[in-house]
DOMIBA-76760 format. One record per residue (C-alpha): residue number from 1; x, y, z; residue in three letters. Coordinates in steps of 0.001 Angstrom, whole numbers, plus 500000, padded with zeros to 6 digits. Layout:
   num       px       py       pz   residuo
   NUM        X        Y        Z       Ala
...
% end
This chain:
   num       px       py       pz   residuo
     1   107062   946868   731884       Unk
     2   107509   943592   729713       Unk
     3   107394   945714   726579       Unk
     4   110332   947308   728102       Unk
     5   112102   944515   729036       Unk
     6   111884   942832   725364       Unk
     7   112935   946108   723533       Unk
     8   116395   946706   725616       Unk
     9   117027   943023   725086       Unk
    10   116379   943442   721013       Unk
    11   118649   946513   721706       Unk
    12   121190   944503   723061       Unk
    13   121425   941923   720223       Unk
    14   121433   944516   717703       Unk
    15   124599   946256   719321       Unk
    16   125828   943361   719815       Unk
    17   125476   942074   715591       Unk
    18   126548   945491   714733       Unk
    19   129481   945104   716792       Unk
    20   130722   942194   715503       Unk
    21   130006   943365   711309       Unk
    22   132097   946464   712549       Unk
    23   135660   943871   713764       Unk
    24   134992   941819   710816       Unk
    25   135043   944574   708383       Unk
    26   137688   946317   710475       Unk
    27   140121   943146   710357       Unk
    28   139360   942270   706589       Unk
    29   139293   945345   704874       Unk
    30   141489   947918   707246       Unk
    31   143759   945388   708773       Unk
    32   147366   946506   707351       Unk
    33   148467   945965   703964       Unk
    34   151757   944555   705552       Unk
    35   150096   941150   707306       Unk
    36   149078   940025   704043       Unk
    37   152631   939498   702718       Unk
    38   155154   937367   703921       Unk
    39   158611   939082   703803       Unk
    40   162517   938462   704468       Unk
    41   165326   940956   704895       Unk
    42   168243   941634   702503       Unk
    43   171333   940402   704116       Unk
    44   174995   940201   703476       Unk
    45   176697   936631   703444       Unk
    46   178411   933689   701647       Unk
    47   177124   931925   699083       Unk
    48   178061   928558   697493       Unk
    49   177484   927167   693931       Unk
    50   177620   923049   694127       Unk
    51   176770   920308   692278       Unk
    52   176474   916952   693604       Unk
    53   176354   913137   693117       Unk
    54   177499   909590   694360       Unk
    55   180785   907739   693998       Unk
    56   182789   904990   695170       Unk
    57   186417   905328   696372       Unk
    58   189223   903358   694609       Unk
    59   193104   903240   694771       Unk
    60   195016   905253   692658       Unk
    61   196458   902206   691210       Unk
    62   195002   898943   691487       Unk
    63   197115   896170   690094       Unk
    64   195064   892869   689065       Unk
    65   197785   889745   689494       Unk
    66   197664   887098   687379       Unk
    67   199130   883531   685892       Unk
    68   200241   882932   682117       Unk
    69   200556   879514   683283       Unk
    70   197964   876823   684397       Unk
    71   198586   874594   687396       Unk
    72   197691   873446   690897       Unk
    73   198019   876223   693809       Unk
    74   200612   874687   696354       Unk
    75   201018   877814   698224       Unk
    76   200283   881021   699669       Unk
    77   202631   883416   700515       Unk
    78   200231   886207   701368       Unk
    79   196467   887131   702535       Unk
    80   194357   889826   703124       Unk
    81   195619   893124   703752       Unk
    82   199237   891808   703855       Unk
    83   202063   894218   702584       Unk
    84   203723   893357   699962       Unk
    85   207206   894366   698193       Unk
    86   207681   894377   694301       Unk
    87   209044   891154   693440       Unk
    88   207944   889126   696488       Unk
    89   206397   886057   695921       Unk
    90   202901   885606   696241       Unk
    91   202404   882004   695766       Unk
    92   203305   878878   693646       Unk
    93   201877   876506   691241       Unk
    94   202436   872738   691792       Unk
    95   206017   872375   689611       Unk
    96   205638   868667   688942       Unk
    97   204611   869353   685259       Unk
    98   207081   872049   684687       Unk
    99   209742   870102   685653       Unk
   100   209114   867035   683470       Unk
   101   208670   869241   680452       Unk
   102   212353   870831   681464       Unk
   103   213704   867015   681497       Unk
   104   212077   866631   678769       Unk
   105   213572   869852   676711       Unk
   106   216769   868903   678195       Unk
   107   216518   865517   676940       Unk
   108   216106   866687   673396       Unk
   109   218657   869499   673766       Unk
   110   221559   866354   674443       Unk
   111   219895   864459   671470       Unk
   112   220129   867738   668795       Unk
   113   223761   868264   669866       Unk
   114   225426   864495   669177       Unk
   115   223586   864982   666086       Unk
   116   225220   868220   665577       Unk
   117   228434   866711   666612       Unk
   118   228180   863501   663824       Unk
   119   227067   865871   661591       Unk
   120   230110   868078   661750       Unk
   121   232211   865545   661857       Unk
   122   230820   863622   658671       Unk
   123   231022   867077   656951       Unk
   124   234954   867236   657911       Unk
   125   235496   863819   656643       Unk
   126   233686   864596   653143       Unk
   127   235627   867933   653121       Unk
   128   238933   865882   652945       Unk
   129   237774   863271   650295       Unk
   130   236244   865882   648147       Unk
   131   239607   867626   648086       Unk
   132   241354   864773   646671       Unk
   133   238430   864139   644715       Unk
   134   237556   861101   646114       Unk
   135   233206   861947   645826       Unk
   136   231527   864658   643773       Unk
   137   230586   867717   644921       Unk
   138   226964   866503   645492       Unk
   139   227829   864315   648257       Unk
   140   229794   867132   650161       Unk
   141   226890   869778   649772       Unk
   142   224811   867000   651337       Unk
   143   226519   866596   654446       Unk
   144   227187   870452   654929       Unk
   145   222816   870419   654455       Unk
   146   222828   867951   657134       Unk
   147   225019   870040   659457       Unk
   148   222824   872429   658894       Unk
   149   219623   870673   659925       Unk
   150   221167   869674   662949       Unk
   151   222318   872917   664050       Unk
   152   218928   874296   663594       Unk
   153   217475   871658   665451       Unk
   154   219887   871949   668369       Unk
   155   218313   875765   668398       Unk
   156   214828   874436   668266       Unk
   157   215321   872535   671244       Unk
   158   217113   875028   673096       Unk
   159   213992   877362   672466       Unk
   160   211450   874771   673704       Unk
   161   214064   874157   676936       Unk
   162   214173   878141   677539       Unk
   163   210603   878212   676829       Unk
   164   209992   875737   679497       Unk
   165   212416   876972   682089       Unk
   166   210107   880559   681744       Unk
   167   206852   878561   682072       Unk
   168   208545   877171   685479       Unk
   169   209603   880873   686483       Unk
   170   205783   881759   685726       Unk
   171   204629   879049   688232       Unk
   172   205847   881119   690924       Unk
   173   203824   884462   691296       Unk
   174   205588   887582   692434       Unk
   175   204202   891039   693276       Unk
   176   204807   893562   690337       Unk
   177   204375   896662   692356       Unk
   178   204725   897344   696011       Unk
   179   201471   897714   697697       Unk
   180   198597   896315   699807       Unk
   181   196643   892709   698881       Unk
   182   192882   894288   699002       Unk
   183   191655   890898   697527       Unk
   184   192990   886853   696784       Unk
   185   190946   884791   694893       Unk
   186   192341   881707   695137       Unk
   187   193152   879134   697597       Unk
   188   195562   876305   698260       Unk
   189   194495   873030   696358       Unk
   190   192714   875217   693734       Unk
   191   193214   874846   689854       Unk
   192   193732   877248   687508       Unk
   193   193612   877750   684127       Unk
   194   194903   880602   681408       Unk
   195   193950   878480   678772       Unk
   196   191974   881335   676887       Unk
   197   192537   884390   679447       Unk
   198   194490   884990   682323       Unk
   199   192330   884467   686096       Unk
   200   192951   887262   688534       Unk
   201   194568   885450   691289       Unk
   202   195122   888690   693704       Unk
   203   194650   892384   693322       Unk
   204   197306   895110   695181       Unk
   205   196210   898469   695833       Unk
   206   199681   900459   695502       Unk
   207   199358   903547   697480       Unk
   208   195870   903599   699681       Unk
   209   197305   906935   701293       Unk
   210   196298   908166   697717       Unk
   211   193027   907470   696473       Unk
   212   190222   908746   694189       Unk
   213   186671   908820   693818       Unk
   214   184859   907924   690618       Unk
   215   181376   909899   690847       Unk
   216   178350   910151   688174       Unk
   217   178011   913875   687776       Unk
   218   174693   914558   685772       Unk
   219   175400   916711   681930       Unk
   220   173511   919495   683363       Unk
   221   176465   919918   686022       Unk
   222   179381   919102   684036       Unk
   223   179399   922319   682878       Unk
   224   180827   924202   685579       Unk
   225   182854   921747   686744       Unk
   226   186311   922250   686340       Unk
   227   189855   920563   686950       Unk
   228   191471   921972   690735       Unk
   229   187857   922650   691796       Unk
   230   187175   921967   695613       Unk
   231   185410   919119   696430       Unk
   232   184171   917900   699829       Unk
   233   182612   914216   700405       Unk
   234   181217   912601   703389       Unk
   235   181297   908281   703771       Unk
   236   178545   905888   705622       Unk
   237   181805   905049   708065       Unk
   238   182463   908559   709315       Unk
   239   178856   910339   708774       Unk
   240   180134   913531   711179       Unk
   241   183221   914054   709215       Unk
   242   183665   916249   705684       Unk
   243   186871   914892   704225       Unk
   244   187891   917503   701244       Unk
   245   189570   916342   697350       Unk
   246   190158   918192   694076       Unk
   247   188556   917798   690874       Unk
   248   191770   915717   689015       Unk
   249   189999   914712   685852       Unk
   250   187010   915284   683893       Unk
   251   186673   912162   681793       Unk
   252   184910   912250   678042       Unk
   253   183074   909105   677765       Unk
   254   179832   909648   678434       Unk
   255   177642   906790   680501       Unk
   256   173799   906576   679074       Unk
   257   171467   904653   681197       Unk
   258   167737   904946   680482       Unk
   259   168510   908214   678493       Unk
   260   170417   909995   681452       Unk
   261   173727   911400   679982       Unk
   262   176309   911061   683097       Unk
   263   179948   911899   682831       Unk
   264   182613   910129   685266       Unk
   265   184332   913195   687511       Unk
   266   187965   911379   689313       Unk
   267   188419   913309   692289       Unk
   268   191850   912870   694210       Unk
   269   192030   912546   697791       Unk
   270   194406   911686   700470       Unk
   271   194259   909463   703133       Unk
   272   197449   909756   705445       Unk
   273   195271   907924   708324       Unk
   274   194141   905241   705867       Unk
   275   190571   905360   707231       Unk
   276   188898   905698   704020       Unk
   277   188576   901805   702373       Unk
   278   188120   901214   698800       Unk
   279   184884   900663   697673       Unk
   280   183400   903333   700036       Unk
   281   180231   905051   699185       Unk
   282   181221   908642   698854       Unk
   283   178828   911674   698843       Unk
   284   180314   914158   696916       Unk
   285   180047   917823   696202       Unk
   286   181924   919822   693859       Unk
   287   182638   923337   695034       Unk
   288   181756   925546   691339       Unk
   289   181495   928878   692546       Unk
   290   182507   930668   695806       Unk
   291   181179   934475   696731       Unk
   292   181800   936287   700054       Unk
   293   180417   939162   701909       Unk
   294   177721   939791   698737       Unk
   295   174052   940829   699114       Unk
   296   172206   937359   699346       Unk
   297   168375   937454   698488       Unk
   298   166047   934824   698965       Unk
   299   165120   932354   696120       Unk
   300   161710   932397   697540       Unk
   301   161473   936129   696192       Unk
   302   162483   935624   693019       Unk
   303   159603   933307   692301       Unk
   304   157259   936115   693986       Unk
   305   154825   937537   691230       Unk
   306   151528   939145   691969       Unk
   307   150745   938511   688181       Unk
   308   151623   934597   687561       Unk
   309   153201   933182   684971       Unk
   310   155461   935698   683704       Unk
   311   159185   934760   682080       Unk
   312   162188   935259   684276       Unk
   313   164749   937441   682798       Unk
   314   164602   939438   679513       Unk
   315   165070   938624   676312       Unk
   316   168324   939971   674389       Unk
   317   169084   938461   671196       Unk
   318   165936   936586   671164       Unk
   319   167220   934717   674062       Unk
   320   166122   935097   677773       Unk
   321   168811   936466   680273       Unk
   322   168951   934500   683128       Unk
   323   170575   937400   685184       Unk
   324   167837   939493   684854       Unk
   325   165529   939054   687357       Unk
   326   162881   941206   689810       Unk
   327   161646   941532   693330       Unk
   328   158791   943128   694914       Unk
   329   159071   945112   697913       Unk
   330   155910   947441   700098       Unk
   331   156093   950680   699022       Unk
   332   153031   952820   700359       Unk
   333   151381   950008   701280       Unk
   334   151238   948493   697731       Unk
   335   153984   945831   695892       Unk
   336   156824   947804   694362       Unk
   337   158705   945800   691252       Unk
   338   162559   946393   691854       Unk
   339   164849   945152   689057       Unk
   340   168008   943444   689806       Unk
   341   170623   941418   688472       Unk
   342   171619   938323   689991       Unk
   343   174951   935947   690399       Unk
   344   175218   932325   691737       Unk
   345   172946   930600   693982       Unk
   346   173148   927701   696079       Unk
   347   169498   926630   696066       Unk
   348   168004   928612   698818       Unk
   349   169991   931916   698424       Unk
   350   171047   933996   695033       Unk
   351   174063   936786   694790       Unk
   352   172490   940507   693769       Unk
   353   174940   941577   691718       Unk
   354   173157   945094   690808       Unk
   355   170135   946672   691437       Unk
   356   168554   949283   694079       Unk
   357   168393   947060   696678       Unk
   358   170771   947439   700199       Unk
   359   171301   944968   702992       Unk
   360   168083   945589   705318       Unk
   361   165820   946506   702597       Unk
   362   162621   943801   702900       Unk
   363   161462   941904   700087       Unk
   364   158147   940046   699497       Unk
   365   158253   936163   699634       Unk
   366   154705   935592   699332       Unk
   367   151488   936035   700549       Unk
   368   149810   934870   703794       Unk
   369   147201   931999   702652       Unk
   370   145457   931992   706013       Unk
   371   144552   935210   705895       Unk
   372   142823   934819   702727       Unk
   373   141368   931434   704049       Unk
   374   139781   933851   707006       Unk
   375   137996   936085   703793       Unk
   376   136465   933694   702688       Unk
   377   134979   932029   705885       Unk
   378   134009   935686   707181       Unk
   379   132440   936650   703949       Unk
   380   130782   932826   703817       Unk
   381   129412   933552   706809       Unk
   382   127931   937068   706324       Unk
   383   125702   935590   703459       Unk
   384   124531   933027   705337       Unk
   385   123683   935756   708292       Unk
% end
């Protein structure tokens, strides 16, 4: 009766290990081809080609005012964000010195013309006597050289007295353009000086309902980028609103900075609302290519390949075309290579351009890793069994 009793329990575990070989090899080695492979449906859609970078938003024109005189601020006329009309004044230099070189001009102006006045006069005189011969010609070609002299310096001081009166007219700064004050640099009391350069005293934007964005698009992009390309931008200030601009410019002078080759891109942009301030960091993207309603297949199975490290595309020429790519897709349970040609892509999504593929048609992305993880613990633990 025990005997009995030990050899249906031996029975038992037996079934039981026999069982459990039987699901293991079932699962690994007759589970379906298709849970092994990852894939994702062909599907028709958009598709957008962009390149991006930072920038900062400026005024279209930006006017820097200055002084070709030196001199003691007096006054201010305007601040901050005040609107300004071309010609307005700004603000004023302390006249005091101005004024005392115009008496002082003026003073020498009055002195040149009595001498011009004696001078003529002595030369009218001589003119008579020579005549009747009364002195040689010597004496009268002297006094028409001092006449002359005098006349010239009567012009000289004129000049210094007009040159003088301007430096006076400079003293008092006026707008050139009309426009917005965006910065003042100076305040009352203050000295300056344009001894060796002229000092920015203010800075007018001219138009901020127009303004443009200077961004640092990379060599690789520039490319593709051309003039009247879309271009949409987001700012720190509005971070739920796309504001949109146009390629204007495409500027030649390259910018090098620790061997990155950047070229500046001037996008236009308007601002009726004048909610966009200069110096705003803007987060651009450029709008290259545009496709609609095209067969869109995943990047992801491009990179796909059962047999690594193979080149993309095929070589014609000797060079490798990048249009010429693959895809595998389950046919009869096994990877199927279908060649195809390919557009633009935005990162995540590329345009088939030709090929035997159709919208619907599944592709291979890649492979399920924890399946193959489960192999090898299964088969670990068999050998240790």
């Amino acid at each position: 009766m025990k005997n009995a009793s030990v050899a249906k329990w031996m029975l038992v575990v037996i079934i039981t290990i026999l069982g459990g070989f039987g699901y293991w090899w079932f699962m690994i080695y007759k589970a379906p081809i298709k849970e092994r492979f990852k894939q994702e449906s062909i599907e028709r859609g958009d598709v957008l080609q962009t390149a991006s970078a930072n920038g900062t938003l400026n005024p279209v024109v930006l006017v820097n005012v200055g002084t070709q005189v030196s001199g003691t601020v007096k006054e201010l006329k305007v601040d901050f964000n005040d609107h300004v009309k071309k010609g307005e004044v700004m603000a004023t230099l302390d006249p005091s010195l101005f004024n005392a070189q115009i008496a002082q001009s003026s003073a020498n102006v009055a002195n040149a013309q009595s001498s011009v006045a004696l001078a003529r006069a002595n030369k009218n005189r001589s003119h008579e006597l020579f005549e009747k011969e009364y002195i040689s010609r010597q004496d009268y070609e002297h006094t028409l050289q001092t006449l002359e002299s005098a006349e010239a310096s009567l012009a000289l001081a004129k000049a210094q007295m007009q040159r003088d009166l301007t430096n006076k007219n400079y003293s008092i700064i006026k707008s050139p353009v009309s426009g917005v004050v965006v910065d003042r640099q100076i305040d009352v009391g203050q000295t300056v000086a344009a001894s060796f350069q002229t000092p920015t005293l203010f800075k007018i934007a001219q138009d901020l309902r127009k303004m443009q964005i200077d961004a640092n698009f990379a060599e690789a992009d520039i490319g593709q980028i051309k003039v009247g390309q879309d271009v949409t931008f987001n700012v720190d200030a509005f971070s739920n609103r796309t504001f949109k601009g146009v390629v204007k410019q495409i500027r030649l002078n390259a910018t090098i900075t620790s061997n990155v080759v950047t070229y500046d891109i001037v996008v236009s942009v308007d601002n009726p609302q004048q909610i966009l301030f200069p110096g705003m960091t803007a987060y651009v993207t450029v709008i290259e290519n545009r496709r609609t309603n095209v067969l869109l297949v995943s990047n992801a199975a491009l990179r796909y390949d059962p047999v690594p490290n193979k080149k993309i595309g095929k070589k014609q020429n000797g060079l490798a075309d990048a249009t010429k790519r693959h895809v595998y897709i389950l046919e009869n349970a096994q990877p199927k290579k279908i060649n195809i040609s390919v557009g633009i892509t935005d990162g995540k999504y590329t345009e088939v351009t030709d090929g035997a593929l159709k919208a619907g048609d599944k592709v291979i992305v890649g492979e399920n890793k924890d399946d193959s993880a489960k192999d090898n613990k299964n088969k670990s633990s068999l050998r240790l069994f």
